[in-house]
C-alpha positions as CSV (number, residue, x, y, z in Angstrom):
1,X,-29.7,-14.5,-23.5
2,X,-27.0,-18.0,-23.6
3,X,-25.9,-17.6,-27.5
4,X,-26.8,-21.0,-29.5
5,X,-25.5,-22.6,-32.8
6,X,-27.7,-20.1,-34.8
7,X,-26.1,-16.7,-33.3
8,X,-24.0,-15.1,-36.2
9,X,-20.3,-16.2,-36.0
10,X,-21.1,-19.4,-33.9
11,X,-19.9,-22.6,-35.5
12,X,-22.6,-25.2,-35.8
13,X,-20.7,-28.3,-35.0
14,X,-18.2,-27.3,-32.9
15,X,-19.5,-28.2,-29.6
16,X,-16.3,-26.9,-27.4
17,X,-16.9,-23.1,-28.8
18,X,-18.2,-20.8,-26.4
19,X,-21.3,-20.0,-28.5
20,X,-22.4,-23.6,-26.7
21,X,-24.8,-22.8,-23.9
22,X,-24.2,-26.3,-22.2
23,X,-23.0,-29.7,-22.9
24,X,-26.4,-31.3,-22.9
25,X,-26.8,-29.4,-26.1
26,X,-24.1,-30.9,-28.2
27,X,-25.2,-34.4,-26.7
28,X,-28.6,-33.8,-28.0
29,X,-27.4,-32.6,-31.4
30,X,-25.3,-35.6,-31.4
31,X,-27.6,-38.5,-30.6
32,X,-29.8,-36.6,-33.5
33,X,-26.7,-37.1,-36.2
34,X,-26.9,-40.8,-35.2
35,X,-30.1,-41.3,-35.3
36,X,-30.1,-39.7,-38.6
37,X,-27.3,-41.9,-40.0
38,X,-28.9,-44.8,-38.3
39,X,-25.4,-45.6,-36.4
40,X,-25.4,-47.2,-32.6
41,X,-22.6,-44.8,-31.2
42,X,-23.0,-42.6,-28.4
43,X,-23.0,-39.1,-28.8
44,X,-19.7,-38.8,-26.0
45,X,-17.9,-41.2,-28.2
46,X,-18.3,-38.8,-31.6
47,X,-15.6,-36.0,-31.1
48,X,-12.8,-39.4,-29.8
49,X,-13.5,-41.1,-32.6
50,X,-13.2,-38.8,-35.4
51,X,-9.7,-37.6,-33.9
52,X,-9.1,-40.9,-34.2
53,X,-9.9,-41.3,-38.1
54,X,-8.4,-37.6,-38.5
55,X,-4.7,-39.3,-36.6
56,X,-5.1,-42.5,-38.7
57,X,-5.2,-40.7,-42.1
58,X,-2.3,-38.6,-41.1
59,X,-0.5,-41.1,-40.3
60,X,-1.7,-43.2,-44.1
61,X,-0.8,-40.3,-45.5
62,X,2.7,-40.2,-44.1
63,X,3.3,-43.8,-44.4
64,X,2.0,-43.5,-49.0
65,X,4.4,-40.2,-48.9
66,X,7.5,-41.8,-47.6
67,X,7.0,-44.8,-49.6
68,X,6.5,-42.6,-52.7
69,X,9.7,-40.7,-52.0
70,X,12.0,-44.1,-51.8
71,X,10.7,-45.5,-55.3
72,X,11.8,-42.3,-56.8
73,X,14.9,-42.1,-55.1
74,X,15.4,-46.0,-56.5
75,X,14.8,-45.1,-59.7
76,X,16.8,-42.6,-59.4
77,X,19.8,-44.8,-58.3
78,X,18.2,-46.9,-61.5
79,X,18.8,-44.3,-63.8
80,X,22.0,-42.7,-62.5
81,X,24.9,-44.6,-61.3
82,X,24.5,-43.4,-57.5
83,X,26.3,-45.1,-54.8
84,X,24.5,-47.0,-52.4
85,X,26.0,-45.4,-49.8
86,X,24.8,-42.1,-50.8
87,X,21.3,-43.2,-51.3
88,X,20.6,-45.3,-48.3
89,X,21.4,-42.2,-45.9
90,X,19.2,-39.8,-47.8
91,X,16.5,-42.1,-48.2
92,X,16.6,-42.9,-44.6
93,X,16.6,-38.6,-43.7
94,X,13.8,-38.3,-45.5
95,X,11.5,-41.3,-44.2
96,X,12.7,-39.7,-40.7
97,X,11.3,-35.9,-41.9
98,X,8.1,-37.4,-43.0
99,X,7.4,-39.4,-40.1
100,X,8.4,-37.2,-38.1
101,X,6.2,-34.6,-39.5
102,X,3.2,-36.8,-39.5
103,X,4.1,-37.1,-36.0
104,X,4.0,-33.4,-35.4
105,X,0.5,-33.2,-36.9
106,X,-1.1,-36.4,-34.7
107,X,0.2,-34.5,-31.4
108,X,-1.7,-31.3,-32.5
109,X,-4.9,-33.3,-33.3
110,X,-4.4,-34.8,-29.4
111,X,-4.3,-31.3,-28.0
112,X,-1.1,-30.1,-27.9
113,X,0.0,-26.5,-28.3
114,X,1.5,-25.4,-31.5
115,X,3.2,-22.9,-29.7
116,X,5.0,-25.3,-27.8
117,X,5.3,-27.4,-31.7
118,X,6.8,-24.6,-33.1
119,X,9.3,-23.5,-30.3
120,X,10.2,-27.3,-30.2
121,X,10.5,-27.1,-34.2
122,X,12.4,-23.8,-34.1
123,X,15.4,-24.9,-31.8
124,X,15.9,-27.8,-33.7
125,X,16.1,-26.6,-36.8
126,X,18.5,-23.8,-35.1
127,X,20.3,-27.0,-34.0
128,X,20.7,-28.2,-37.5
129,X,21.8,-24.9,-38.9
130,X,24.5,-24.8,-36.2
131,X,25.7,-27.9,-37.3
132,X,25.0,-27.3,-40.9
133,X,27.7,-24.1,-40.9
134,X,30.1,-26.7,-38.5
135,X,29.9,-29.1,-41.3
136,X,29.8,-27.0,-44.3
137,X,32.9,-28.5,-46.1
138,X,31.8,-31.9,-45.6
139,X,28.8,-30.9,-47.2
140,X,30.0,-29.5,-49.7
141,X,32.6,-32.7,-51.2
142,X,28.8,-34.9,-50.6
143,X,27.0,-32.5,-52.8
144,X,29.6,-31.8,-55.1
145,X,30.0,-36.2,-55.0
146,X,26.2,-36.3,-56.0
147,X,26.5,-33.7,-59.0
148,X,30.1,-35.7,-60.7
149,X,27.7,-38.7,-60.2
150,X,24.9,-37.4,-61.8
151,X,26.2,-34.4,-64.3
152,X,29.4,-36.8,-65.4
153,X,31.9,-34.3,-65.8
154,X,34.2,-37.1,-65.5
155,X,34.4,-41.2,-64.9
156,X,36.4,-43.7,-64.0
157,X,39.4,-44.4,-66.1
158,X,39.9,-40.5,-67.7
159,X,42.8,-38.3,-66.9
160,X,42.1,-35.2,-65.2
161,X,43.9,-32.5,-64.1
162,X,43.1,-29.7,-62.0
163,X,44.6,-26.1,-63.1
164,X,45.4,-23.9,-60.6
165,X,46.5,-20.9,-62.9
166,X,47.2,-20.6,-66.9
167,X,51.0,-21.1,-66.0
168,X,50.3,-23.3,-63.1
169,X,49.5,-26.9,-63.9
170,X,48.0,-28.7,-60.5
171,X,47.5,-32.0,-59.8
172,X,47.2,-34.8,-62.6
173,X,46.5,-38.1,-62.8
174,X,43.7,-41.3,-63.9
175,X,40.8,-41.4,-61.9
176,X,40.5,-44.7,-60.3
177,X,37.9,-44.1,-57.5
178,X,34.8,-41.8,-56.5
179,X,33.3,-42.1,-53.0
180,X,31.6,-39.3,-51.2
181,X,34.4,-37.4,-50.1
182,X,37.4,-37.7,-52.3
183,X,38.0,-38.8,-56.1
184,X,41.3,-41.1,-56.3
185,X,44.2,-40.1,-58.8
186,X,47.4,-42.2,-59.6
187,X,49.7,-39.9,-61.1
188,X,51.5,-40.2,-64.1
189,X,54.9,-42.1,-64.0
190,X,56.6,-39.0,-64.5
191,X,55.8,-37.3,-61.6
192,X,55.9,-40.2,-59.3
193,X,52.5,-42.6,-60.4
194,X,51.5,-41.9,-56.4
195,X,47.8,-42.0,-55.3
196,X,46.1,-38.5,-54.6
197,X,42.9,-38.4,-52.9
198,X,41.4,-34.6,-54.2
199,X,38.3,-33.3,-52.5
200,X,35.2,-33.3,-54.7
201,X,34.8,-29.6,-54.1
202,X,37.6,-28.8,-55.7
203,X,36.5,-30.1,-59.1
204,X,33.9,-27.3,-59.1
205,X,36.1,-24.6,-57.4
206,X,38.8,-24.9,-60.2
207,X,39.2,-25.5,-63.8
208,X,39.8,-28.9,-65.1
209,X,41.3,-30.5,-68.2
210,X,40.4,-34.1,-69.5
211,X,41.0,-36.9,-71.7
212,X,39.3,-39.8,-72.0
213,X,40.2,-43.3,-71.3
214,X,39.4,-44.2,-74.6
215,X,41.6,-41.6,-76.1
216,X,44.6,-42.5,-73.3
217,X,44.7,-46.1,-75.4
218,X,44.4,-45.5,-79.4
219,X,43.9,-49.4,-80.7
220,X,47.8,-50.2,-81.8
221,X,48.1,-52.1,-84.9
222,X,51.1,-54.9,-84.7
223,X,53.2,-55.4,-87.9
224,X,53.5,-59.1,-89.0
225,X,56.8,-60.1,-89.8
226,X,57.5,-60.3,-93.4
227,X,57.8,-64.0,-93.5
228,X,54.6,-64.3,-92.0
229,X,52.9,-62.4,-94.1
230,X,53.5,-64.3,-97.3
């Protein structure tokens, strides 16, 4: 006996299963579910059009997500005084990953294997890795640039220096500059006043004295002459 919709474990809508006895079938129970909702649509068109809705929502949903990320990343920049250039890259990534995911999603609603998705996914990701370990100390001065951004361990216009050992002072100077990579120092006129670009990493890899600008520049009271003050 040909199985139908009511045998146990046979899906009721799904007209591709095997439970289906024949084609004419789901065309019947389709032209019923129109009839019923009173809508003019054949029943061939039925299983196109709802992959259709199904590929539009993902791709709403994708569109709302990414534009959700980037107002919280501009607040973000709003509340903490992040570069541009540091945001505008990292927005970007991420409207790619969601995209691209949505993407991912609307082929496997069109038929495509996810085998094949997720050997496609796999290699790229070991891709990344690869060039995640080659770039490791890049990444590390860009992370370590977005935490002295945001944590404030020191600004523009303080003196810093970085301590190699208790006995072994390191490199001091004024901060003028922070970018992604390096922060900027002028040393002091003693040991030259020269510029020296330190990696951000080292900040967090080594210990680090401070001062202030506003201690650097104690307000200086000037005398009056005598006669000047009578």
């Amino acid at each position: 006996m040909s199985p139908s919709w009511k045998t146990p474990g046979c899906k009721r809508w799904n007209c591709s299963s095997p439970c289906r006895p024949s084609w004419k079938h789901c065309r019947d129970r389709g032209r019923s579910l129109m009839e019923v909702l009173g809508l003019p649509i054949s029943a061939y068109w039925i299983e196109p059009l709802l992959i259709g809705v199904q590929i539009l929502l993902i791709l709403l949903a994708g569109y709302v997500l990414q534009r959700v990320v980037g107002g919280f990343l501009t607040g973000l920049g709003e509340r903490y005084p992040l570069p541009p250039e540091l945001l505008v890259p990292v927005r970007g990534g991420l409207r790619w990953l969601i995209m691209g995911s949505a993407f991912v999603f609307v082929l496997g609603r069109l038929g495509v294997s996810a085998t094949v998705l997720w050997t496609a996914l796999s290699g790229f990701v070991a891709v990344a890795a690869v060039a995640f370990f080659a770039m490791w100390s890049v990444l590390s001065n860009l992370l370590c640039a977005i935490l002295i951004f945001t944590i404030g361990p020191f600004r523009i216009g303080d003196m810093v220096e970085l301590v190699d050992t208790l006995d072994k002072p390191g490199v001091k100077g004024r901060v003028v500059a922070i970018n992604l990579m390096f922060t900027t120092l002028i040393e002091t006129p003693e040991a030259g006043g020269a510029l020296v670009q330190v990696p951000n990493s080292q900040f967090f890899q080594k210990s680090v004295r401070r001062w202030r600008g506003s201690d650097l520049f104690p307000q200086m009271v000037i005398a009056k002459p005598a006669d000047e003050q009578d």
